[in-house]
Structures are given as C-alpha cells and as structure tokens.
VOGU-3710 file (C-alpha; in Angstrom, 3 decimals, decimal comma):
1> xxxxxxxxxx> 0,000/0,000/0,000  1,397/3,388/-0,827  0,287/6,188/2,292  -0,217/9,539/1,716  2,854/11,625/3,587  1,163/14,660/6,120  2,864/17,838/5,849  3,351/17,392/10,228  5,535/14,385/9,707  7,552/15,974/7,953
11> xxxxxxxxxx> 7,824/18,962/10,330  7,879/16,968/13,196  10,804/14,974/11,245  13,196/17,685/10,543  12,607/20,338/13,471  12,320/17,699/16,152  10,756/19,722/18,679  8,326/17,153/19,432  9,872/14,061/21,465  7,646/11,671/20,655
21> xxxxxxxxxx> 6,436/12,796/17,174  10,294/12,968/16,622  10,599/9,420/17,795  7,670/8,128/15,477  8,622/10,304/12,253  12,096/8,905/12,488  11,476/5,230/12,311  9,518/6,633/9,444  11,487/7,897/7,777  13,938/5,224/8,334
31> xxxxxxxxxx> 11,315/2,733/6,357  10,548/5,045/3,637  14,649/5,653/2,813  14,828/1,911/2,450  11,398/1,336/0,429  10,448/-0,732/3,128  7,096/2,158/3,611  6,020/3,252/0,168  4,594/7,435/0,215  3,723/10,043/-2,250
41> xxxxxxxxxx> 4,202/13,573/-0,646  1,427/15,785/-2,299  2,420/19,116/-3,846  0,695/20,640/-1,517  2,100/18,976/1,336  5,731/19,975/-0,015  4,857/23,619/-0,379  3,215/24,172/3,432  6,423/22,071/4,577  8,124/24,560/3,069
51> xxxxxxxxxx> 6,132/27,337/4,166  6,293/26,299/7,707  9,840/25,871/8,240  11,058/28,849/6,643  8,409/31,355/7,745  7,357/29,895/10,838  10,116/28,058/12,075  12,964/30,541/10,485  15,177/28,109/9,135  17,558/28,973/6,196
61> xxxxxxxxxx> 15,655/28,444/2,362  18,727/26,770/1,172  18,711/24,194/4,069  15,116/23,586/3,896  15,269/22,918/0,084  18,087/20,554/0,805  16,289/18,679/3,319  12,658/18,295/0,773  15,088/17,259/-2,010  16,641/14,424/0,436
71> xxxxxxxxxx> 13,494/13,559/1,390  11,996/13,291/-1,889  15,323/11,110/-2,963  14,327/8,213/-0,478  13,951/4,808/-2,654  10,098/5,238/-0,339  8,817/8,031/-2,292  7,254/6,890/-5,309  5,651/10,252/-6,617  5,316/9,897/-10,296
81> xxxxxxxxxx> 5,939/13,822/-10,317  9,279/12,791/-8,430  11,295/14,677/-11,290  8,764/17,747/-11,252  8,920/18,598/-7,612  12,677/18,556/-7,464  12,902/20,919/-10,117  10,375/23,425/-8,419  13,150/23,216/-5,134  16,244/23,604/-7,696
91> xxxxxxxxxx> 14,297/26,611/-9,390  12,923/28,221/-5,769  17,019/27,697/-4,559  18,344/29,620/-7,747  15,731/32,193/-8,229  14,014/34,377/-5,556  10,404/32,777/-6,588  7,722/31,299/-4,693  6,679/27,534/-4,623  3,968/27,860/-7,245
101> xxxxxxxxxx> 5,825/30,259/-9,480  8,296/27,555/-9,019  5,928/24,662/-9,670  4,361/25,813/-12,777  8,418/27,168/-14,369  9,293/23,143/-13,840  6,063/21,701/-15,385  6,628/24,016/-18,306  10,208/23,326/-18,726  9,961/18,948/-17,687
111> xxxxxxxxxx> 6,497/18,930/-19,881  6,442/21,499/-22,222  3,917/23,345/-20,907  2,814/27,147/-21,996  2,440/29,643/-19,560  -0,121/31,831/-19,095  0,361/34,377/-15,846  0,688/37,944/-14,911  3,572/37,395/-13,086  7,228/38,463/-14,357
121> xxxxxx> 8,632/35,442/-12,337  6,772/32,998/-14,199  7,743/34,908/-17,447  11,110/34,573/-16,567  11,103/30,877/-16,212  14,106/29,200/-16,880
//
C-alpha cells in the first residue's frame, strides 16, 4: 500500500521539537529511505512544509530545500511527479520565486507546458 505523507511528519521529522512525534517520524522515515514504507508527498504537502519551516520556524531556504530534495530522494517516495517537484526546489534555490511560481516554471520546462500568468517570475522561467 502506498500512504499519503502529512505535511506534520515531515515537520515533526526535521525540526524535532516534538519528542515523541520525533521518535515516530524517524522510524519513518527510516522505512521510507529503504522502500520498506512506500509514500507520495502531495504538492501541496511539499509547499506548506516549506512554508512552515522557513516562515514559521525561520530556518535557512537553502537548508530547507536541501532537506525536501533528500526527502523526496528516499527509494520510499514513489511520486510519479518525483522529477517535477525537485525541479520546483532547484528553481525556488536559484531564483528568488515562490513555490507555485516555481511549480508551474518546472512543469513548463519537464512537460512542455505554456504559460499563461501575470507574473514576471513565471515569465522569466528558466
């Protein structure tokens, strides 16, 4: 069975202020690294991580981005979209853009994808 990852595991996982939450999301994590756990993490899910540690929690973009992309690598994570969602972080850790702008630059440039927006980040798309 493949389980839907919550954004608080993931939290819970990499800020560790939670004994027993930290406890729990480690072992895991520890399955889904090996394959032994099989998880998608929702796009969604990826961008409030990402929300929450860097405006909530104050940690560093650059380590945050490191520690999704890590997480995404696990042989656990079987996201079809794998490819797609670690190009948003490698576009959001080059660019000063926002996880949608991000999202939608990567979908354009994995799947060929036109884009349509208002904004001059996603015009700028790599």
């Amino acid at each position: 069975m493949v389980y839907l990852l919550d954004t608080n595991i993931i939290i819970r996982f990499l800020v560790g202020d939670h004994e027993a939450h930290l406890t729990k999301s480690i072992d895991i994590f520890k399955q889904i690294e090996i394959a032994k756990l099989q998880v998608e993490i929702l796009e969604s899910v990826l961008m409030e991580a990402y929300f929450v540690l860097t405006k909530f929690y104050k940690l560093p973009k650059e380590e945050v981005i490191n520690d999704l992309k890590t997480i995404l690598a696990f042989n656990g994570v079987v996201n079809s979209n794998k490819p797609i969602l670690y190009e948003t972080l490698t576009i959001m850790e080059r660019k000063s853009i926002d996880f949608v702008d991000a999202l939608i630059c990567a979908k354009s440039k994995l799947q060929g994808f036109g884009r349509l927006s208002f904004d001059d980040d996603v015009k700028r798309c790599p």
